[in-house]
mmJSON file of the N, C-alpha and C atoms, coordinates in Angstrom:
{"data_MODEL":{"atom_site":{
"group_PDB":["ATOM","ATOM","ATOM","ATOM","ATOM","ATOM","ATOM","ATOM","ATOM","ATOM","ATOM","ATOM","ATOM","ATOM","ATOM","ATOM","ATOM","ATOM","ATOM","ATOM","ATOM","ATOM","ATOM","ATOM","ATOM","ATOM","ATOM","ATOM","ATOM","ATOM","ATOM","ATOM","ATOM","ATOM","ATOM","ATOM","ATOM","ATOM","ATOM","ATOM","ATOM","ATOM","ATOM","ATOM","ATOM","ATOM","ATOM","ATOM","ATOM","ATOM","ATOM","ATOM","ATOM","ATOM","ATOM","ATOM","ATOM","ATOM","ATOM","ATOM","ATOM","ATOM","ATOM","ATOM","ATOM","ATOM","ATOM","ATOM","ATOM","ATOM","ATOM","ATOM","ATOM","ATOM","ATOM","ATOM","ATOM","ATOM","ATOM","ATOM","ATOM","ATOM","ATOM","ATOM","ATOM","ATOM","ATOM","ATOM","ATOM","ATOM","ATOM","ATOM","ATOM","ATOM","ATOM","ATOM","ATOM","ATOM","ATOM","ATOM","ATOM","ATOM","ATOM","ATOM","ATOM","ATOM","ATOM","ATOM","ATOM","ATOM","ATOM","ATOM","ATOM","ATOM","ATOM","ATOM","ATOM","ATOM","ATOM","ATOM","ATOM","ATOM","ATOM","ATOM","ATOM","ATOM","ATOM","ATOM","ATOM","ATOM","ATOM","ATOM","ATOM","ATOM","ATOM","ATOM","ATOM","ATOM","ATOM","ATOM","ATOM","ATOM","ATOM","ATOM","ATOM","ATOM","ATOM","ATOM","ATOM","ATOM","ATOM","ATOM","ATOM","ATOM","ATOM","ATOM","ATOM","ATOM","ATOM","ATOM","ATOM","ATOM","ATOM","ATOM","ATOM","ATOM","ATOM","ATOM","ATOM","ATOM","ATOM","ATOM","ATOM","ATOM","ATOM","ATOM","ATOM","ATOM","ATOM","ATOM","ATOM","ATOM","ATOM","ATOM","ATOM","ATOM","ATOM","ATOM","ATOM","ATOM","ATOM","ATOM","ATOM","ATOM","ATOM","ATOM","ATOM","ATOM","ATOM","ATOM","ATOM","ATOM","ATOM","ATOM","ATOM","ATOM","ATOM","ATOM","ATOM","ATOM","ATOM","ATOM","ATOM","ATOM","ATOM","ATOM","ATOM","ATOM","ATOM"],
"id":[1,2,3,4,5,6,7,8,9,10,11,12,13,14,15,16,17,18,19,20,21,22,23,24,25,26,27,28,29,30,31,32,33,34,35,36,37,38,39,40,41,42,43,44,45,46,47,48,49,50,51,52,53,54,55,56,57,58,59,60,61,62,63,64,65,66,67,68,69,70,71,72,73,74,75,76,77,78,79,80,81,82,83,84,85,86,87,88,89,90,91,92,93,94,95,96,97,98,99,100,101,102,103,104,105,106,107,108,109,110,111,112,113,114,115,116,117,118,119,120,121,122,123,124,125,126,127,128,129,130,131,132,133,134,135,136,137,138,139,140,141,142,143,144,145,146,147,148,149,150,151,152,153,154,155,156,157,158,159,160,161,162,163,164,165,166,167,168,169,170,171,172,173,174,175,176,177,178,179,180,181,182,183,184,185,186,187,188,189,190,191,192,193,194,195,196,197,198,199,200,201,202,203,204,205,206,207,208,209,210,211,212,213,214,215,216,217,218,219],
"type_symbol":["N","C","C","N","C","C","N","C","C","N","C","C","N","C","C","N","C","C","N","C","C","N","C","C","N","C","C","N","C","C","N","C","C","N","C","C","N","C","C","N","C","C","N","C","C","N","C","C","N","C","C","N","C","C","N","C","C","N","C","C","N","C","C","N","C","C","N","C","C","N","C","C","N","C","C","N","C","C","N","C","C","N","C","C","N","C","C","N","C","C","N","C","C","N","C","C","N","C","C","N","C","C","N","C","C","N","C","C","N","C","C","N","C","C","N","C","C","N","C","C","N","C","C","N","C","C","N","C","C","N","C","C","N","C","C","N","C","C","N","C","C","N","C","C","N","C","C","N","C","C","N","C","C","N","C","C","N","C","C","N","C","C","N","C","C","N","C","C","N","C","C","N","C","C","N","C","C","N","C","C","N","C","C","N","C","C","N","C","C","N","C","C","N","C","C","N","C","C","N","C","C","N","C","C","N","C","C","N","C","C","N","C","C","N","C","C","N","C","C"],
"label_atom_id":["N","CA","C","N","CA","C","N","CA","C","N","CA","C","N","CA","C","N","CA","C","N","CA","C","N","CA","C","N","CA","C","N","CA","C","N","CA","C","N","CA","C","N","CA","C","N","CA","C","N","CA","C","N","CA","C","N","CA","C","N","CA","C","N","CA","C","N","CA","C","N","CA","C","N","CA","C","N","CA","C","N","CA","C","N","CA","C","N","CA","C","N","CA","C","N","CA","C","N","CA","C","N","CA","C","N","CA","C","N","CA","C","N","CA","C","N","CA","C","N","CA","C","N","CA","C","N","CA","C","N","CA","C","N","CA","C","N","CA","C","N","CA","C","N","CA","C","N","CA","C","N","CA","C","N","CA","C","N","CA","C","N","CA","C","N","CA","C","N","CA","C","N","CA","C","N","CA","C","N","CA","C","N","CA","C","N","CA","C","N","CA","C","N","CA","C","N","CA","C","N","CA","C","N","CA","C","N","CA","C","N","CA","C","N","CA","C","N","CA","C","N","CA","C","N","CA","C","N","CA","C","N","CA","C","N","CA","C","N","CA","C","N","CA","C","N","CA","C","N","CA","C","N","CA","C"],
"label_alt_id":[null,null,null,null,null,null,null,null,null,null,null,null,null,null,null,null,null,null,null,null,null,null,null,null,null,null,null,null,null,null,null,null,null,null,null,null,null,null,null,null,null,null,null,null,null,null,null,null,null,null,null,null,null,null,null,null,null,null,null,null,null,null,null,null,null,null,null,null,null,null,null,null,null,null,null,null,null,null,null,null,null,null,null,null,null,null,null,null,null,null,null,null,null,null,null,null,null,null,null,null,null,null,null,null,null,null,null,null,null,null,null,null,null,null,null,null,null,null,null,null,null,null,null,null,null,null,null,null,null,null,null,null,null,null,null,null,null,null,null,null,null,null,null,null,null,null,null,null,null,null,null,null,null,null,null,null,null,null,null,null,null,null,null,null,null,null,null,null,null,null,null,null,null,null,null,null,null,null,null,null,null,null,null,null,null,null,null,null,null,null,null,null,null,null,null,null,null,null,null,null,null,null,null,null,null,null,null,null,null,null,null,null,null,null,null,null,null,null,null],
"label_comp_id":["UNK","UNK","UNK","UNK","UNK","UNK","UNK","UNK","UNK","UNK","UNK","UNK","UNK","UNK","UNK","UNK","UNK","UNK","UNK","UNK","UNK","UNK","UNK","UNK","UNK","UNK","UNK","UNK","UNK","UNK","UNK","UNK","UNK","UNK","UNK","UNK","UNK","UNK","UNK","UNK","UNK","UNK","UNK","UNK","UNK","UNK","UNK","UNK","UNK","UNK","UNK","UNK","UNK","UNK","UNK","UNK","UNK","UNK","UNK","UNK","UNK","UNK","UNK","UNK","UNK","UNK","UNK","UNK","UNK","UNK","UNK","UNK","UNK","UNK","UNK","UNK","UNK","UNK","UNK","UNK","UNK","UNK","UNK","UNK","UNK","UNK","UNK","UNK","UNK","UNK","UNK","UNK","UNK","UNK","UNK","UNK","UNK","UNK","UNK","UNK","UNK","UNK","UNK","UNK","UNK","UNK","UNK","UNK","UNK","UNK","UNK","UNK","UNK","UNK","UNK","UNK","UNK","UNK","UNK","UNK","UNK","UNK","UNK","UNK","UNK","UNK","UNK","UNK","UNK","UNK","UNK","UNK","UNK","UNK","UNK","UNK","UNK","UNK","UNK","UNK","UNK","UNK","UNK","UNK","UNK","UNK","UNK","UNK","UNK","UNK","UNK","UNK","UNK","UNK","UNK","UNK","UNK","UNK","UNK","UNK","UNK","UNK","UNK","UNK","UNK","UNK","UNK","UNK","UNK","UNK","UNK","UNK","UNK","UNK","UNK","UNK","UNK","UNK","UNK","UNK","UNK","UNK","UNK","UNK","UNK","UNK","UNK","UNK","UNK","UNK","UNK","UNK","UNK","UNK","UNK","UNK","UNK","UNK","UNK","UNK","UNK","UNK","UNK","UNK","UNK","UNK","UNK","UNK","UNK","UNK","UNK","UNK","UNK","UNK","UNK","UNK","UNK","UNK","UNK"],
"label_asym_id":["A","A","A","A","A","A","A","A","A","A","A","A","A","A","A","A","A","A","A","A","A","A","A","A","A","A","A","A","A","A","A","A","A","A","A","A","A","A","A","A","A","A","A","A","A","A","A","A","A","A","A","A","A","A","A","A","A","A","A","A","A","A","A","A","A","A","A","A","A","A","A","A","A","A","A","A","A","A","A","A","A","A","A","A","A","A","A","A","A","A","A","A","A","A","A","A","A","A","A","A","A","A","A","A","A","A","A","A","A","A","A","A","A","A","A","A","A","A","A","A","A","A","A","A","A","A","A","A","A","A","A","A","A","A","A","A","A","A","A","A","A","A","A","A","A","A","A","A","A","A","A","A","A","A","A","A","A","A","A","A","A","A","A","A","A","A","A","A","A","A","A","A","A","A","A","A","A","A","A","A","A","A","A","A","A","A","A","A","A","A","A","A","A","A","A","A","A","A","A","A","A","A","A","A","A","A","A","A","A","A","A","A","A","A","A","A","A","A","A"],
"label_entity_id":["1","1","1","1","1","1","1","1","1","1","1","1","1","1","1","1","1","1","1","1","1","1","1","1","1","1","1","1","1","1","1","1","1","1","1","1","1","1","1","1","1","1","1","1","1","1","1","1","1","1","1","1","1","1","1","1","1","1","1","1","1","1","1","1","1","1","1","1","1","1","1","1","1","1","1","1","1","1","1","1","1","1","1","1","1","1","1","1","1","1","1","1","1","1","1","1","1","1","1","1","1","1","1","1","1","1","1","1","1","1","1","1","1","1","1","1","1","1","1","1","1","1","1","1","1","1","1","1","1","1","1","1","1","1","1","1","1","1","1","1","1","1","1","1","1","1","1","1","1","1","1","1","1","1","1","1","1","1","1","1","1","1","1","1","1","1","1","1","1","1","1","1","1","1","1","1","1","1","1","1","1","1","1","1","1","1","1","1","1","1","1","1","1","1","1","1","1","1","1","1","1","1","1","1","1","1","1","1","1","1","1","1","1","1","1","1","1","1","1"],
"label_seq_id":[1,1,1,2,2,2,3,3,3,4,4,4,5,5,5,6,6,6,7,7,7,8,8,8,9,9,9,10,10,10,11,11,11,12,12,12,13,13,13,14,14,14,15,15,15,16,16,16,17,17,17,18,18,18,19,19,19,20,20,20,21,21,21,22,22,22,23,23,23,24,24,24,25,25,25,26,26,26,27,27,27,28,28,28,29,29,29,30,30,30,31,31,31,32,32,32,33,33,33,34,34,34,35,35,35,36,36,36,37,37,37,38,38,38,39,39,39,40,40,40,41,41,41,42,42,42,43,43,43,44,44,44,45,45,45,46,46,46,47,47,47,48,48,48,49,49,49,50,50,50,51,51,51,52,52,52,53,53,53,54,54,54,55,55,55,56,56,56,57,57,57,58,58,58,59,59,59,60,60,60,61,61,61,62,62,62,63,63,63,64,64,64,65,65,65,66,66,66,67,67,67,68,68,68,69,69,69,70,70,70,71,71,71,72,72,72,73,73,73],
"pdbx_PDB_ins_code":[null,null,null,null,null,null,null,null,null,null,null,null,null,null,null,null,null,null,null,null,null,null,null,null,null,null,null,null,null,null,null,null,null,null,null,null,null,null,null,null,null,null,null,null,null,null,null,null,null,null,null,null,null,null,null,null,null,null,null,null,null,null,null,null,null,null,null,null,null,null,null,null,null,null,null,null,null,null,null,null,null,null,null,null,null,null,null,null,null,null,null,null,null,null,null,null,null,null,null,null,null,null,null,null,null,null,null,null,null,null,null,null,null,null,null,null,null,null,null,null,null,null,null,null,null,null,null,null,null,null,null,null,null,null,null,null,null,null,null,null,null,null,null,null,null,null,null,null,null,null,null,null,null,null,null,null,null,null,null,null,null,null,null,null,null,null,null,null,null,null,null,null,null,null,null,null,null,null,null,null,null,null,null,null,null,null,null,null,null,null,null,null,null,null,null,null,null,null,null,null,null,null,null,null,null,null,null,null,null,null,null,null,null,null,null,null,null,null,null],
"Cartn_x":[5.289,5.379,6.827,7.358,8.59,8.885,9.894,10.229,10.092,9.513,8.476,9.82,9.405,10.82,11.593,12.596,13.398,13.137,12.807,13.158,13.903,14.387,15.581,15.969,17.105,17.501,16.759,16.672,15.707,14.204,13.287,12.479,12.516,13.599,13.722,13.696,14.788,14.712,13.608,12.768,11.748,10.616,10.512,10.03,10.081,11.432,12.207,12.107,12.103,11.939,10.096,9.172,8.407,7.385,8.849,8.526,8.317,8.452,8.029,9.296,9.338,10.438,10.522,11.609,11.395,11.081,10.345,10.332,10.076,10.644,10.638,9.779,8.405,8.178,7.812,8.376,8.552,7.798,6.829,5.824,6.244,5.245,5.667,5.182,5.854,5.839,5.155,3.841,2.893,3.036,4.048,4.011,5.439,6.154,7.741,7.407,8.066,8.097,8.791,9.662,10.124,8.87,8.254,6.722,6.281,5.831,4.573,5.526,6.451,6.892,6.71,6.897,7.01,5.465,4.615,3.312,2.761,3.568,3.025,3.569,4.728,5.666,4.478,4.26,3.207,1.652,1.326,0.508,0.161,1.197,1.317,1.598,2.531,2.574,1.317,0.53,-0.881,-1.441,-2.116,-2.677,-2.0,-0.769,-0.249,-0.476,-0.242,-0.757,-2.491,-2.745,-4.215,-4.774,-4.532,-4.227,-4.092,-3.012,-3.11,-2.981,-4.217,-5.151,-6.434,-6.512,-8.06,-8.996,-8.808,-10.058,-9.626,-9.204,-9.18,-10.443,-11.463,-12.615,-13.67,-13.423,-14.326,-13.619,-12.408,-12.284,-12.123,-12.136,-12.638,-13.671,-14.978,-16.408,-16.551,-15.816,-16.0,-15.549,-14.31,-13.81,-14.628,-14.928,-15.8,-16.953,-17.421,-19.038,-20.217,-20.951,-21.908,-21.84,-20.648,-20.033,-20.552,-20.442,-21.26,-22.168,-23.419,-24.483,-25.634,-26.293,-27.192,-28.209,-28.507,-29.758,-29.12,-30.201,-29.841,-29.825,-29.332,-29.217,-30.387],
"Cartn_y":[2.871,1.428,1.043,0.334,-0.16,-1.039,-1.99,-3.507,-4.599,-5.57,-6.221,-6.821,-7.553,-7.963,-8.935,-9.348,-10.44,-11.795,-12.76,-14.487,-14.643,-15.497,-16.331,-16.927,-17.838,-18.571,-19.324,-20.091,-21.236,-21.441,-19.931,-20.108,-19.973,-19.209,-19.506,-20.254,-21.618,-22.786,-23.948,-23.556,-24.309,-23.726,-22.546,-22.071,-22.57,-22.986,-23.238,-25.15,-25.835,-27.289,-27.255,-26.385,-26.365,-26.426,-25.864,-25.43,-23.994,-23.029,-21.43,-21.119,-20.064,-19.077,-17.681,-17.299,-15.702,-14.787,-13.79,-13.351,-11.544,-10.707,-9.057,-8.729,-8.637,-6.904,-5.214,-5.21,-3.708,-3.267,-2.09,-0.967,-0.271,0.669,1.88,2.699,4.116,5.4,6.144,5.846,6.862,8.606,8.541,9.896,10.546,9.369,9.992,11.074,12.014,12.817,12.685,11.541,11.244,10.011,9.342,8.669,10.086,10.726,12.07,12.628,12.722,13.538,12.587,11.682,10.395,10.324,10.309,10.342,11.645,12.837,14.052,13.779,13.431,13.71,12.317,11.176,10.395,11.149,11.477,12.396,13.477,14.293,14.914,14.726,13.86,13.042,12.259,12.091,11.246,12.462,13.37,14.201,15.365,15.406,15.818,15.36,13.616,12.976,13.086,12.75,12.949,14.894,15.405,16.921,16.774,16.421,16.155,15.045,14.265,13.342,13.566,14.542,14.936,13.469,12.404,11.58,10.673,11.25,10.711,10.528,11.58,11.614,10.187,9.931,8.989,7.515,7.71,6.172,5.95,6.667,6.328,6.045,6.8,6.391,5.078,4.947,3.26,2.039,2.474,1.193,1.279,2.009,1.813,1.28,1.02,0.435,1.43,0.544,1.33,0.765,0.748,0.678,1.369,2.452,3.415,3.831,3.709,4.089,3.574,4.194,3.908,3.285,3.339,2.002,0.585,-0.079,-1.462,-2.649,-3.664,-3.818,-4.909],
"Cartn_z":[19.912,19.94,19.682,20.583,20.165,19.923,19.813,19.424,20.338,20.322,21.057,21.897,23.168,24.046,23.201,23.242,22.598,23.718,22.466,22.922,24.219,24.553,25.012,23.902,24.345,23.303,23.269,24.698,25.209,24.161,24.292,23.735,22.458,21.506,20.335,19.482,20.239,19.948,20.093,21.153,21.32,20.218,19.689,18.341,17.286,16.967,16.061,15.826,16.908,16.86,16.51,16.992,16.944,15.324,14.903,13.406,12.899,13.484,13.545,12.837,12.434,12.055,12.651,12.09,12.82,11.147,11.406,10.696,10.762,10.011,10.316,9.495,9.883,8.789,8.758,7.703,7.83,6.764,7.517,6.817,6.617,5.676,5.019,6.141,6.827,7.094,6.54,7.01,5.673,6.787,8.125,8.392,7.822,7.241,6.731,5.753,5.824,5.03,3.662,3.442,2.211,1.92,2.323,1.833,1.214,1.801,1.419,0.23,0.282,-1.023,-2.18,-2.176,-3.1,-3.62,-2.631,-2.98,-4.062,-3.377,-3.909,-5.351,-5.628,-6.75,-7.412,-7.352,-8.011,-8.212,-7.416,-7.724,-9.109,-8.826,-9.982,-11.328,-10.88,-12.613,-13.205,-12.189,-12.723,-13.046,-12.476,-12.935,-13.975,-14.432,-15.418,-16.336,-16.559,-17.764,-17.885,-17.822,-17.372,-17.995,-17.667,-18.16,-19.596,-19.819,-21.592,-22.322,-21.723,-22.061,-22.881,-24.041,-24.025,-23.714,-23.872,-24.063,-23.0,-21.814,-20.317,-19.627,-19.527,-18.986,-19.775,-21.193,-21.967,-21.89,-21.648,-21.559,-19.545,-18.642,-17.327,-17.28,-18.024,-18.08,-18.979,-19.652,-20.819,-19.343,-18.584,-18.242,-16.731,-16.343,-15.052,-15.304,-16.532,-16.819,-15.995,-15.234,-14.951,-13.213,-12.709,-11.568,-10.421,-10.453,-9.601,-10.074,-10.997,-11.242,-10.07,-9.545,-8.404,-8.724,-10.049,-9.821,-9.912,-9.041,-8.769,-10.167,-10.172,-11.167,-11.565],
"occupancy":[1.0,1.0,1.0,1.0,1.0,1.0,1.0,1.0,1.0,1.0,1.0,1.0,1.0,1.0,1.0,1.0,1.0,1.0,1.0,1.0,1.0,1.0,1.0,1.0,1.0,1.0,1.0,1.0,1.0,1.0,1.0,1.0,1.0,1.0,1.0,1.0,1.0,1.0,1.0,1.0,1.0,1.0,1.0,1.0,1.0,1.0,1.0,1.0,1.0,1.0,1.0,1.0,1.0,1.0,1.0,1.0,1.0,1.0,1.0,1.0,1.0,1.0,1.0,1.0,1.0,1.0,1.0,1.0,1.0,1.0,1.0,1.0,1.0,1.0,1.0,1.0,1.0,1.0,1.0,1.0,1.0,1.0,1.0,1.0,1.0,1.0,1.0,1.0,1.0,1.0,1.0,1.0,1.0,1.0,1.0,1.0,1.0,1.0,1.0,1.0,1.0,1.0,1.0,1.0,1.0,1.0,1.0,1.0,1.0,1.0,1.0,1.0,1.0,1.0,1.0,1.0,1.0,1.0,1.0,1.0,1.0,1.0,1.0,1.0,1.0,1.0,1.0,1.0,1.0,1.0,1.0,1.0,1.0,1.0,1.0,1.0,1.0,1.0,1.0,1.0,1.0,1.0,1.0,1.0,1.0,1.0,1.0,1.0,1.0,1.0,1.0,1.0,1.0,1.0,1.0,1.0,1.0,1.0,1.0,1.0,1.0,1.0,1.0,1.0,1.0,1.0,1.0,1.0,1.0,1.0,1.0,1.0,1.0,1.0,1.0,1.0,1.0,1.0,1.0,1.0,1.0,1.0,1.0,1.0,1.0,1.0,1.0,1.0,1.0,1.0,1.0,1.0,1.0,1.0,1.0,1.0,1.0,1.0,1.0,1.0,1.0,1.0,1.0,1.0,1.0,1.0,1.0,1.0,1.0,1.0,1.0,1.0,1.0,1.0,1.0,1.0,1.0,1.0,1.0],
"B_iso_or_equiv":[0.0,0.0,0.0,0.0,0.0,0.0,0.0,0.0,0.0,0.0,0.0,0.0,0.0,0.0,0.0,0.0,0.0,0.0,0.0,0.0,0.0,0.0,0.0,0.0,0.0,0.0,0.0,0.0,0.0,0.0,0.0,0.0,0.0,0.0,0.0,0.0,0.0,0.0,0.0,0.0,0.0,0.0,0.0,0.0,0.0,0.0,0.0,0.0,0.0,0.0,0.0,0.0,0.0,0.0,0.0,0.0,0.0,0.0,0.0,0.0,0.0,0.0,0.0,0.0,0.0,0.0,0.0,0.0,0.0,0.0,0.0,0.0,0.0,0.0,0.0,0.0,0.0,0.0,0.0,0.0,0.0,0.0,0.0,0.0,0.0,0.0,0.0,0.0,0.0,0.0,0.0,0.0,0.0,0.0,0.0,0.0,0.0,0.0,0.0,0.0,0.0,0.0,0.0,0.0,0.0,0.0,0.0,0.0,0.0,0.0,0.0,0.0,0.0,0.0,0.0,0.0,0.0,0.0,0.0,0.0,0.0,0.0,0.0,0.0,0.0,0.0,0.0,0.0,0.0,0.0,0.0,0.0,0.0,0.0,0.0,0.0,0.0,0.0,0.0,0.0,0.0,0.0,0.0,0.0,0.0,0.0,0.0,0.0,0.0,0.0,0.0,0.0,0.0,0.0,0.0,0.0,0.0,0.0,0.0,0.0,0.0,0.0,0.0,0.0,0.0,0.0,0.0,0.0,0.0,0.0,0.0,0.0,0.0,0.0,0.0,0.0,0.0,0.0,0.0,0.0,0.0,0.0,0.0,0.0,0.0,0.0,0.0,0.0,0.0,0.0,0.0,0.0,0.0,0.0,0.0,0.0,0.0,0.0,0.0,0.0,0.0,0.0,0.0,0.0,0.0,0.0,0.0,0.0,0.0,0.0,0.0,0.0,0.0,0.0,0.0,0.0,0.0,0.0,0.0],
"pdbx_formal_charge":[null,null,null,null,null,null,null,null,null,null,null,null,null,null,null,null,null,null,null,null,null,null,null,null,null,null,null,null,null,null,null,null,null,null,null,null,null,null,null,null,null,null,null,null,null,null,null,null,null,null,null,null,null,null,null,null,null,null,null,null,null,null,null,null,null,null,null,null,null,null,null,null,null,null,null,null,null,null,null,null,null,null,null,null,null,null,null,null,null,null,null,null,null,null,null,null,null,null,null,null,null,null,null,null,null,null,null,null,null,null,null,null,null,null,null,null,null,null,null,null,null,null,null,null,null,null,null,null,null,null,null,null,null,null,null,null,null,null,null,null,null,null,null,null,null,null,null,null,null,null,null,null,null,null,null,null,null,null,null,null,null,null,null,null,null,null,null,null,null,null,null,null,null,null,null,null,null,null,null,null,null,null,null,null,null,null,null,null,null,null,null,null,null,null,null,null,null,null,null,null,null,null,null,null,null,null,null,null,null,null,null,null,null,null,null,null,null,null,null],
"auth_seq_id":[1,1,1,2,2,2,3,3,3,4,4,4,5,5,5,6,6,6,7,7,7,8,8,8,9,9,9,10,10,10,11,11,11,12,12,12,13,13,13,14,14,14,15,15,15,16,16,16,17,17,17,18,18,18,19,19,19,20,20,20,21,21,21,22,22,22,23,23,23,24,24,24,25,25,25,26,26,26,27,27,27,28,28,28,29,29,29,30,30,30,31,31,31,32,32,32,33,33,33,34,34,34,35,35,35,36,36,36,37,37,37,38,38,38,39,39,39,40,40,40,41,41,41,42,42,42,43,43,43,44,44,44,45,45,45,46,46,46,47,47,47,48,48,48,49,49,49,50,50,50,51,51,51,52,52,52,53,53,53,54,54,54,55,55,55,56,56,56,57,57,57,58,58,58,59,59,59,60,60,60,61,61,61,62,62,62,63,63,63,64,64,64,65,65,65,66,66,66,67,67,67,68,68,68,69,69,69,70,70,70,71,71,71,72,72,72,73,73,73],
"auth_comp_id":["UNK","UNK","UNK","UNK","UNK","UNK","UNK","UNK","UNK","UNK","UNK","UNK","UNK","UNK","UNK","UNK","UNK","UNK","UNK","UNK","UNK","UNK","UNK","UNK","UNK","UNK","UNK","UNK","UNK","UNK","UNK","UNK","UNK","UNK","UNK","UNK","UNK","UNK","UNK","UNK","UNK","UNK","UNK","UNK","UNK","UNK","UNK","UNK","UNK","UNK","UNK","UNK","UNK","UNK","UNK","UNK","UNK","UNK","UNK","UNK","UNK","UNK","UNK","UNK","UNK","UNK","UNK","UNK","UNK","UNK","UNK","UNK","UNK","UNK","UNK","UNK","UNK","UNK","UNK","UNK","UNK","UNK","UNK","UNK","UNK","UNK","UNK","UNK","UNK","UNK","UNK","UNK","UNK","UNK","UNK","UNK","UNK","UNK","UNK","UNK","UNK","UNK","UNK","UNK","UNK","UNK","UNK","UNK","UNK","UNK","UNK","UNK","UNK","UNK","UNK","UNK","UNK","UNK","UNK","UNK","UNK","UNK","UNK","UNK","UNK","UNK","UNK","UNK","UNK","UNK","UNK","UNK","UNK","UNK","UNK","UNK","UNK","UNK","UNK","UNK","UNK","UNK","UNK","UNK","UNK","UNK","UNK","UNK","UNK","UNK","UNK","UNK","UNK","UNK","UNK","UNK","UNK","UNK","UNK","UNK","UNK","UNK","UNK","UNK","UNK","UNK","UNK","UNK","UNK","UNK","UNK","UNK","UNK","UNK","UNK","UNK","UNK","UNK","UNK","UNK","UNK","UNK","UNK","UNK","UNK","UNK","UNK","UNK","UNK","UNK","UNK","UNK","UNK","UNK","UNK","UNK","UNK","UNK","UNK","UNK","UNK","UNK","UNK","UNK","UNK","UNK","UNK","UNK","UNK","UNK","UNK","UNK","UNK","UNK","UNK","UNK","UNK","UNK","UNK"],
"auth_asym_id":["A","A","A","A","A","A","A","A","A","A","A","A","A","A","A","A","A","A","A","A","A","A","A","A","A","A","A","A","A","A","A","A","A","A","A","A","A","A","A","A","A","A","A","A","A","A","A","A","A","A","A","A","A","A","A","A","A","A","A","A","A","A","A","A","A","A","A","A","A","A","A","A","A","A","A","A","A","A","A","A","A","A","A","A","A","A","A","A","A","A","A","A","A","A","A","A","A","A","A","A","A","A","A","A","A","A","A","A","A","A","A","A","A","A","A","A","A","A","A","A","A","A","A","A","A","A","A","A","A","A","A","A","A","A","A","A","A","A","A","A","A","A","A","A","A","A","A","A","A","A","A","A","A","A","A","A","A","A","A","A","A","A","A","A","A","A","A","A","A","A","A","A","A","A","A","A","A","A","A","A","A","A","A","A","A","A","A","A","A","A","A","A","A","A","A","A","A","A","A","A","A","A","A","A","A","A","A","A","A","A","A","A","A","A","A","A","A","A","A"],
"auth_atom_id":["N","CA","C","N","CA","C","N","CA","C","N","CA","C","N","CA","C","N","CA","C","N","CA","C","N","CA","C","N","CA","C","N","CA","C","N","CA","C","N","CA","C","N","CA","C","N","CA","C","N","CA","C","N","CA","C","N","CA","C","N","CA","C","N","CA","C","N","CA","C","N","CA","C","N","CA","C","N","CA","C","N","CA","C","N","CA","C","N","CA","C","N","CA","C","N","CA","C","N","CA","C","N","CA","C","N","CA","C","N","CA","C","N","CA","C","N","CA","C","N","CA","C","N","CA","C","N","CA","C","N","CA","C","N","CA","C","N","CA","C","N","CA","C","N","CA","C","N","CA","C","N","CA","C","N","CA","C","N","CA","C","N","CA","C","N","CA","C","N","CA","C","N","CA","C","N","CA","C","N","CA","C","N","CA","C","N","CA","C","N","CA","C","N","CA","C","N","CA","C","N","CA","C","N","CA","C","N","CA","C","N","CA","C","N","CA","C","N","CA","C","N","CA","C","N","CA","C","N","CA","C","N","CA","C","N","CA","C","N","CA","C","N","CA","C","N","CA","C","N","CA","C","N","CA","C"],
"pdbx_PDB_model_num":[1,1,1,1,1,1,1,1,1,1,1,1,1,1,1,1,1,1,1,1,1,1,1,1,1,1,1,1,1,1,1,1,1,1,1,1,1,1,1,1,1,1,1,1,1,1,1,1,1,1,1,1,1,1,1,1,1,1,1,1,1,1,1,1,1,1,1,1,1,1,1,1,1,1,1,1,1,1,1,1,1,1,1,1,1,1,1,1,1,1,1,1,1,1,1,1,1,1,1,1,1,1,1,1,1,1,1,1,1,1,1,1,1,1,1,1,1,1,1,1,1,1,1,1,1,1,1,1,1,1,1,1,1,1,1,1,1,1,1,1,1,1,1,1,1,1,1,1,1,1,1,1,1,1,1,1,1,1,1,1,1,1,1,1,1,1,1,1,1,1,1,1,1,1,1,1,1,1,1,1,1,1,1,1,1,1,1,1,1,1,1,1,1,1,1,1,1,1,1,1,1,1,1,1,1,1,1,1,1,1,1,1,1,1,1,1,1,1,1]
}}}
């Protein structure tokens, strides 16, 4: 996918009296390989802390309530 055609001026301005703006946005690269490292490197630090957490497992089960428990309520 590339960058969509450009305006005229013509129609820019008729955008622009119209009331529109221009505006860019830009996503994250979830195939960049500096995304994926960033992820990995967050990753691990969660599950590092978490690791020597002994009472990680009891307060996930306190703050999830009964969230995913399958009976209906």
């Amino acid at each position: 996918m590339g960058r969509p055609n450009e305006l005229t001026e013509e129609q820019r301005q008729d955008l622009l009296a119209k009331g529109w703006r221009a505006l860019e946005v830009w996503v994250i690269d979830r195939e960049s390989e500096a995304y994926k490292a960033e992820v990995a490197r967050q990753l691990a630090a969660a599950a590092d802390a978490d690791s020597r957490d002994p009472d990680i497992d009891d307060w996930t089960l306190h703050v999830r309530g009964d969230l995913w428990d399958d009976e209906a309520p």
